[in-house]
C-alpha positions as CSV (number, residue, x, y, z in Angstrom):
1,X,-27.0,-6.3,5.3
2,X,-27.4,-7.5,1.5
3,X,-27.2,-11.1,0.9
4,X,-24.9,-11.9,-1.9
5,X,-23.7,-15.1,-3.3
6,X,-19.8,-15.9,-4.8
7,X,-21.1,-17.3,-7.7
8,X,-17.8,-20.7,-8.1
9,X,-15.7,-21.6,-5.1
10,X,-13.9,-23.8,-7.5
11,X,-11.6,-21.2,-8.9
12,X,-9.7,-18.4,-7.8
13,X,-11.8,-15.7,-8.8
14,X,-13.7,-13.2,-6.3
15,X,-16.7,-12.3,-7.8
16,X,-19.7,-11.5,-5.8
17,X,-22.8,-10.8,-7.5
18,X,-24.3,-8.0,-5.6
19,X,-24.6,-4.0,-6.8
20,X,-21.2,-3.7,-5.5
21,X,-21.3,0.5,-6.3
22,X,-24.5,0.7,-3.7
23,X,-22.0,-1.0,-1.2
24,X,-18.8,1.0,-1.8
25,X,-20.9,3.9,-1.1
26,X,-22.6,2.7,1.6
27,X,-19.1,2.2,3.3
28,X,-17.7,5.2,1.9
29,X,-15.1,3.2,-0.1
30,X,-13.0,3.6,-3.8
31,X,-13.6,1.7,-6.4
32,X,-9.9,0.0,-5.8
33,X,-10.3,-2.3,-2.3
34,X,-8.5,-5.0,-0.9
35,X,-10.0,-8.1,0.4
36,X,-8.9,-10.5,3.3
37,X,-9.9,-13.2,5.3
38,X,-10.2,-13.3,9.2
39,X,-12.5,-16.3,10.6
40,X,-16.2,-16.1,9.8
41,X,-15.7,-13.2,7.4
42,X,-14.4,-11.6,4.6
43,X,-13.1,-8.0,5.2
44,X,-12.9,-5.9,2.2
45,X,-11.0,-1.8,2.7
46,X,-9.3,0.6,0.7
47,X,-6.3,0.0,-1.2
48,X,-3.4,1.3,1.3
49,X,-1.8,3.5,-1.5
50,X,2.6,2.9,-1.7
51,X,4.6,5.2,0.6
52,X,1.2,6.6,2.0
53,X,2.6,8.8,4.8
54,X,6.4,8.8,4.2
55,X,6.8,12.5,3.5
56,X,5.3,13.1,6.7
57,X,7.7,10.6,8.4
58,X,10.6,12.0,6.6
59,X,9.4,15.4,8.0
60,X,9.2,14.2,11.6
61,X,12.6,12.4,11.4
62,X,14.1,15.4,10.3
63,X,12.6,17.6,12.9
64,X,14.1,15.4,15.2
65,X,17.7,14.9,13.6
66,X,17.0,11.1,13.1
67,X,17.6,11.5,9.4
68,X,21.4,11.5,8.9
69,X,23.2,8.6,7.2
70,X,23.9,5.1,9.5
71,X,27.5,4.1,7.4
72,X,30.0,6.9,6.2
73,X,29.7,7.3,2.7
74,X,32.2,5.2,0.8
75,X,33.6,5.4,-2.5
76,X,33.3,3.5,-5.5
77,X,36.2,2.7,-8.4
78,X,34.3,5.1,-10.9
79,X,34.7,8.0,-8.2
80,X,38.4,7.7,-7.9
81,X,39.2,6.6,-11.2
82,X,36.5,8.0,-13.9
83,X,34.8,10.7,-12.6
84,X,35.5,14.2,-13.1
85,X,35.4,16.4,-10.1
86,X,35.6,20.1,-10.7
């Protein structure tokens, strides 16, 4: 463990001042974390990337015929009216 020290609890910056490369690589983390708070400690992990695993859900769904559509498709004014179908 490496002491470090948060160097103003009066705003709402995070910054602690500690060689914070040595202990990304130490934990085998990006350079992009999140940080959150649980009692008695601050827990800092890799940024959960958007739609991180939906491909492979979408996959898995579809193997398994769960992927169809819930409502009937309906439509709109511009399909009736202004759209060309050919």
């Amino acid at each position: 463990m490496i002491p470090a020290t948060c160097p103003d609890r009066s705003t709402d910056e995070v910054g602690l001042r500690e060689d914070k490369r040595h202990l990304l690589d130490q934990a085998q983390l990006p350079d992009e974390v999140e940080l959150h708070a649980e009692p008695g400690r601050l827990v800092v992990q890799a940024t959960r990337r958007p739609r991180t695993g939906w491909a492979e859900a979408a996959r898995a769904m579809s193997e398994a015929r769960h992927d169809g559509l819930l409502d009937e498709p309906t439509g709109t004014r511009f399909d009736r009216k202004e759209w060309d179908w050919r």
